[in-house]
C-alpha positions, 0 to 999 in steps of 0.5 A, a space after each residue: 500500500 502506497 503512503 501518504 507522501 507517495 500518494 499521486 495527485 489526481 487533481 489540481 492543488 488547491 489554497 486553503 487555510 490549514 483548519 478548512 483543509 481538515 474539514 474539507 478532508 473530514 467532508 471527504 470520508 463522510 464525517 458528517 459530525 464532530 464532538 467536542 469543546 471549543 476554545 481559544 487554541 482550537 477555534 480556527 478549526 470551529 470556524 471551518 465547520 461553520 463555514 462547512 455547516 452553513 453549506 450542509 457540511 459537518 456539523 459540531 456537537 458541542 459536549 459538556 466535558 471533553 471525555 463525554 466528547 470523546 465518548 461520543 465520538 466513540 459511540 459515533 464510530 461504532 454506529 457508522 463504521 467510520 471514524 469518530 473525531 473529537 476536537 479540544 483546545 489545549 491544556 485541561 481540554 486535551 487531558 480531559 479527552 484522555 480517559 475517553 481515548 484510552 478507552 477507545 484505545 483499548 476497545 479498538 474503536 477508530 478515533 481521530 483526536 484534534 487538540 490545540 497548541 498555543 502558537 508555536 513563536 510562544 512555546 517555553 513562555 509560558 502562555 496559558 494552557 501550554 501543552 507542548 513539550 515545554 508545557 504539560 505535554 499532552 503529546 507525550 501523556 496521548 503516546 501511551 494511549 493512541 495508534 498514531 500521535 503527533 506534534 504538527 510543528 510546519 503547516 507543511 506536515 499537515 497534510 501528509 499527517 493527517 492521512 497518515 493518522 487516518 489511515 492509521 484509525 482506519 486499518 488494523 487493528 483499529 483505535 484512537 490517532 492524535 493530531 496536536 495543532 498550535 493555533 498558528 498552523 491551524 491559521 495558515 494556508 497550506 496546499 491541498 494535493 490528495 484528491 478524496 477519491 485516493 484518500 478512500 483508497 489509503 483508507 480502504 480495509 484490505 481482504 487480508 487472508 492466510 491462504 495455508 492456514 485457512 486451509 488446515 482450518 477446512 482440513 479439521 473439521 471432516 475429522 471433528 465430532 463437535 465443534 462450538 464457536 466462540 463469537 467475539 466482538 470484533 465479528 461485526 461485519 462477518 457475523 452474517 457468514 460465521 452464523 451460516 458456517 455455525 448453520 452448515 457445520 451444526 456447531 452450537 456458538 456463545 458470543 463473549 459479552 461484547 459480541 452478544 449484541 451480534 447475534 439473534 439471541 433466538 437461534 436455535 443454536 445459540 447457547 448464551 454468553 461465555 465470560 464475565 455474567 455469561 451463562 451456564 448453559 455456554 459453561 456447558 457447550 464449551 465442557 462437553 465432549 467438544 474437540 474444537 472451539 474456534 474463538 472468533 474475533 476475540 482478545 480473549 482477556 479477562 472478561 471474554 475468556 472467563 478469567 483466561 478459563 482453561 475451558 478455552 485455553 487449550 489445545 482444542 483452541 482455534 483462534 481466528 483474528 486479524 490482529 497479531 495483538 489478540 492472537 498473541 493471548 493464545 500461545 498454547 492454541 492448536 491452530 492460529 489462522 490470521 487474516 480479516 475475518 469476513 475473508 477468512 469465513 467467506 473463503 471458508 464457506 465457498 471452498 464448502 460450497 464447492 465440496 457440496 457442489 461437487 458431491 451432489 449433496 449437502 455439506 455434512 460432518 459427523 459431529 454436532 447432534 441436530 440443533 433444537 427447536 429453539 435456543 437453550 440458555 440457562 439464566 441465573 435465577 430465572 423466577 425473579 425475570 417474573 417477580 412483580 416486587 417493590 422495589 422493581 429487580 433488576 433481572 425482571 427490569 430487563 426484561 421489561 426493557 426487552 419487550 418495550 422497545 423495538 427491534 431497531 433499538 440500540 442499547 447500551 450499559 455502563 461499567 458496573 451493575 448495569 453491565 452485568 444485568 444487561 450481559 445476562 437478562 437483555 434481550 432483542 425483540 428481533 427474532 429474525 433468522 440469520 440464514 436457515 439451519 440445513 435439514 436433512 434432505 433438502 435440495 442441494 440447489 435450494 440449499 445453495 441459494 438460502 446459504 448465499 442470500 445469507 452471508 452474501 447479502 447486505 452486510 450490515 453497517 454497524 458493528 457493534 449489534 443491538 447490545 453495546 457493553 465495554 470490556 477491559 479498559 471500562 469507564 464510568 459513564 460511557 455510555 451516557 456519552 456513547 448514546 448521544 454519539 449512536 443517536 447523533 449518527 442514526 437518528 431515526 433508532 431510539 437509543 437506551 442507554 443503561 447505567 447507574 446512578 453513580 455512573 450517572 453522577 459522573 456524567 449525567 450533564 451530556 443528557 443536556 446535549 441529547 435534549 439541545 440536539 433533539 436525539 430520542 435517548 432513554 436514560 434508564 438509571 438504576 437507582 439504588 443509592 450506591 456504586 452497586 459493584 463496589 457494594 456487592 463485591 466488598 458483601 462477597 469478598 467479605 471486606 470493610 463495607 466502606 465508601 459505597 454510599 451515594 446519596 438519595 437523589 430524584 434524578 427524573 426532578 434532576 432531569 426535569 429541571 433540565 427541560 427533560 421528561 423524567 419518571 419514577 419506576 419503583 415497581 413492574 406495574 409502572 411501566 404500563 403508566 408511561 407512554 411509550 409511543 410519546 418517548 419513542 417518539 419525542 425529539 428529545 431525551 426521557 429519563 427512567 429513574 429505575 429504584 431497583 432492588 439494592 440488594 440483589 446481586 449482579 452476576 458478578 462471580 467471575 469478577 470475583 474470582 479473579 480478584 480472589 486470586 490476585 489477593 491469594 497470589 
């Protein structure tokens, strides 16, 4: 692949100042909205975006904290596949996007981050906010958490930089870049050579594929007696074409926590979720009598490896990931195959198809009983989905989230509780099919056309599903900012965003932001006066019940206050009060303020069984 600077011009250089070709470039990849704070060292690029907005261009949304505009962005990204940007000016608004980075950072969402500078004639005096290098040096506090982080120090580095940092977000593995522009440079006019045709091209995921290894792959599976997929959350954009390989092989498959939201949880071969508040039922998938699992897409970390469980770090393992970073989790795997993964499954399912063809009958393999009628996964504590206590439990909470919204609706939980809850009781109302489990004796051709129009169709946009939850690096609040970004970027879904009140104390201000944009945003806050993780885990742990305490706040006042609809859900019978055509309706935010049962316990074990053995080791 060619560089930035070898790029060849295909079209007449154009004079612009240095903050418009930034948009100009961000118009030509489609951005089409920008988060973040303005200031006095970054407002020739919000000049720009005036200029762009007046002509139908991008548009700036303007957070109430950095990190929330980071947040956003990051919820922009996973909604549209493109990249997030997010803009601050210098000093405190470039150290206050940095939480938000880092966890685009360890989360491999594409970011372009844009931070101010102090003219470069003032560098070393002292000027306010100086973040260079002889300031507080923001470029050196981003290099820990970025794929590409720079100084811009000539406006003639600007251009080749800012490709450069695109196709870094862009291209595996994907995640945050930085560009640090002083005020100054932001001010000049600078050449613009790269046609936006070209910047497509650099910016394009290449089909990468290990050929040899995809095909050892193929060679195990005649041979396997049973075979479980493990669904990561990097499977997005192949998720239609690992579905139907789980289909044409009978494996049942899990999903990790972040993938669950890939997945229809209805098929009839889905087992449930394997990793932290996963199921007992994908325990048991994986433990029994299995000869292959193929982990999928997956950083098999903590969280999605179930504490690096020995169910899956085995020899039975095969692990399949585009990048050198995850596979490097699974040294002691049987197999690696490396390479994109809607290639490798789509090589995978043609060379099949061609067997089949060539056979005249159905692909078939010896392992895997047929597949049930309807899916079977096991829930922690199933009777209290139905409990109709006061104060409302959270498990019956999510199910009632569950069959309130439609199908099209994007949810979202924040770090703690409220992840935990989501992971094991959410579910989707969409009970669509993704392809057709073969029956026996069905007409080859038949077959053949059913299996392409699954995984050959229209591959979704957003990859990141109907349930969106962090894994490893995890901060409070993201979703409250990640829910305007998902709303911003596709208006016409509402968005749930589920999070606690401590979380909610944290960042609750964006919900300002969703009402002033008019985004149709459900905040359901699960109010149990406390940072529920911190309770239940020192209650388990047996530690000093200390520092948990929060205070008893109406947050649905709070949010009326703020011109927002807000309403009190204590009981299962409240929620036939709302109207629910009104919020999914209304150009603006609702608030739920959700007083659940305190002392229920999140499916948390995993959790705890890892810190246990840190405190033993």
């Amino acid at each position: 692949m060619q560089s930035a600077a070898e790029a060849p011009l295909a079209f007449p250089s154009l004079t612009l100042g240095a903050a418009s070709l930034i948009v100009s470039y961000l118009e030509a990849i489609g951005i089409d909205h920008v988060f973040g704070v303005p200031g006095g060292a970054i407002e020739p690029l919000y000049n720009a975006m005036a200029i762009s907005m007046r002509r139908g261009g991008l548009r700036p949304v303007v957070a109430r904290h950095e990190a929330g505009a980071a947040f956003m962005a990051d919820g922009y990204a996973r909604e549209t596949g493109k990249i997030g940007v997010c803009v601050a000016t210098s000093g405190p608004g470039a150290t206050n996007l940095i939480t938000g980075v880092a966890c685009a950072y360890d989360n491999g969402v594409p970011m372009l981050v844009i931070t101010g500078q102090p003219s470069l004639p003032v560098f070393g005096k002292g000027a306010l906010q100086e973040s260079s290098c002889t300031g507080v040096n923001t470029v050196g506090m981003f290099s820990h958490c970025t794929r590409y982080n720079t100084l811009v120090s000539h406006v003639d580095q600007l251009e080749t930089k800012l490709v450069q940092a695109l196709m870094r977000a862009s291209q595996t593995p994907r995640g945050p870049v930085h560009l640090s522009i002083p005020l100054d440079i932001l001010r000049t006019p600078v050449e613009q050579r790269l046609s936006p045709l070209h910047l497509h091209k650099l910016m394009r995921t290449p089909s990468m594929l290990d050929e040899e290894t995809v095909r050892e792959l193929f060679l195990m599976l005649p041979g396997t007696r049973k075979m479980v997929l493990i669904v990561g959350g990097d499977c997005g954009e192949a998720i239609d074409a690992i579905i139907h390989f789980a289909e044409m092989t009978n494996s049942p498959f899990v999903t990790t926590p972040d993938a669950k939201g890939l997945i229809n949880p209805h098929h009839a071969l889905y087992r449930g979720v394997f990793g932290f508040a996963g199921h007992r039922s994908a325990w048991e998938a994986l433990n029994d009598d299995t000869e292959l699992v193929l982990a999928i897409g997956t950083s098999l970390r903590e969280w999605t490896s179930a504490a690096w469980s020995n169910s899956v770090l085995n020899r039975k393992l095969v692990h399949i990931d585009a990048t050198d970073e995850h596979l490097r989790h699974s040294p002691m795997a049987r197999h690696h195959v490396r390479g994109r993964i809607r290639t490798v499954f789509e090589r995978l399912l043609d060379v099949m198809h061609i067997e089949q063809e060539a056979l005249g009958m159905p692909w078939s393999s010896s392992h895997n009983q047929p597949a049930t009628s309807r899916a079977i996964v096991s829930l922690r504590e199933p009777e209290k989905v139905q409990s109709t206590a006061t104060p409302i439990k959270p498990q019956r909470l999510m199910v009632e989230l569950s069959k309130r919204f439609p199908p099209t609706t994007r949810f979202l939980a924040d770090a703690g509780n409220a992840t935990a809850w989501a992971i094991h009781y959410l579910e989707s109302r969409n009970n669509r099919r993704l392809g057709l489990v073969p029956k026996a004796g069905a007409a080859t051709a038949d077959l053949g056309k059913s299996a392409n129009s699954a995984w050959r169709g229209e591959r979704r946009q957003d990859r990141a599903g109907w349930l969106r939850v962090l894994m490893d690096f995890a901060p409070m609040g993201w979703a409250i900012g990640a829910a305007v970004g998902i709303a911003r970027a596709k208006p016409g879904c509402p968005v749930v965003c589920i999070t606690g009140d401590g979380s909610y104390l944290m960042n609750g201000q964006e919900i300002t932001v969703a009402a002033q944009e008019g985004l149709t945003v459900i905040f359901v806050i699960l109010n149990d006066g406390a940072l529920g993780m911190v309770k239940h885990g020192q209650r388990l742990a047996g530690a000093e019940r200390v520092a948990f305490e929060l205070p008893g706040v109406d947050y649905a006042e709070m949010a009326q206050s703020m011109g927002v609809a807000g309403h009190v859900i204590n009981s299962p019978e409240d929620f036939d009060a709302l109207d629910m055509n009104a919020i999914l309706t209304r150009q603006g935010p609702t608030l739920l303020d959700v007083r659940i049962d305190g002392e229920e316990v999140p499916p948390m074990d995993l959790r705890m069984q890892t810190l246990e053995a840190g405190a033993a080791a």
